[in-house]
C-alpha positions in Angstrom: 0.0 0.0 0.0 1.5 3.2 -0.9 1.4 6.4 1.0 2.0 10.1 0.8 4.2 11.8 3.4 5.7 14.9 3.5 8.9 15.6 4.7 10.7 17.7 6.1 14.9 17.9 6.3 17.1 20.3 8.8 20.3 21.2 8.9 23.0 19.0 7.5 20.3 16.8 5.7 18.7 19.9 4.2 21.9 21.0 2.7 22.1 17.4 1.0 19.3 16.7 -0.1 18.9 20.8 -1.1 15.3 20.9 0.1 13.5 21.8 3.2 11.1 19.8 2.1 9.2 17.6 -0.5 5.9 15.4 -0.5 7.0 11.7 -1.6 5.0 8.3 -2.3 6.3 5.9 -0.5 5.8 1.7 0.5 7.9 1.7 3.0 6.5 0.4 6.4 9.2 2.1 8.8 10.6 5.4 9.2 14.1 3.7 8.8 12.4 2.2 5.4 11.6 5.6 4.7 15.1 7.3 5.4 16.5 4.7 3.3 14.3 5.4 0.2 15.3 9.0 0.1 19.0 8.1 0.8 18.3 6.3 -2.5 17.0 9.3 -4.0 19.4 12.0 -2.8 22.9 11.2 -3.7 24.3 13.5 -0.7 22.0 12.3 2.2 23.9 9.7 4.2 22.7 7.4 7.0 23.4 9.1 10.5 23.1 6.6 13.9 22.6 9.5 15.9 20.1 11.1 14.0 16.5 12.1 15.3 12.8 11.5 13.8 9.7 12.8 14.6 6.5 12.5 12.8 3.5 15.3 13.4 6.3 17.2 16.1 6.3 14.3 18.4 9.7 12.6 18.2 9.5 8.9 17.9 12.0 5.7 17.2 13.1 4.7 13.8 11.5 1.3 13.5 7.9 3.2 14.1 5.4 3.5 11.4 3.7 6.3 10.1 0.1 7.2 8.4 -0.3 9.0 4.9 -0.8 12.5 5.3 1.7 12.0 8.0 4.5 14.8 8.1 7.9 13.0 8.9 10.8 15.5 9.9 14.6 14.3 9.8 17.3 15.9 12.1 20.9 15.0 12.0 22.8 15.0 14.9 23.6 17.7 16.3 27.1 18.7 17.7 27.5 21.4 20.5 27.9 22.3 24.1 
């Protein structure tokens, strides 16, 4: 079953993919499924361990699913102090 999401990228994986955001069709089950179809599609975006996802502003864990109409944001980690 396919679904629509839109997502939104920050940071470091807005400056590789070179959008903030896009509106995709996807089958994937997961958000990890998900990530992994865009890192397909966007030759700079890279798999991150660290990174965060959250789905309607409520951060969840990777292996979660997620509804169409959903909006699924993807933050890299984040270095500081």
């Amino acid at each position: 079953m396919s679904r629509s999401v839109r997502i939104r990228y920050f940071a470091a994986f807005r400056d590789a993919t070179g959008l903030s955001q896009e509106r995709v069709e996807t089958k994937a089950n997961t958000l990890a499924e998900l990530f992994e179809e865009r890192v397909g599609v966007h030759a700079g975006l890279q798999p991150e361990l660290q990174a965060k996802v959250a789905v309607n502003d409520e951060l969840v864990a990777w292996n979660d699913g997620f509804a169409d109409g959903d909006e699924v944001l993807f933050f890299p980690p984040v270095a500081g102090g």
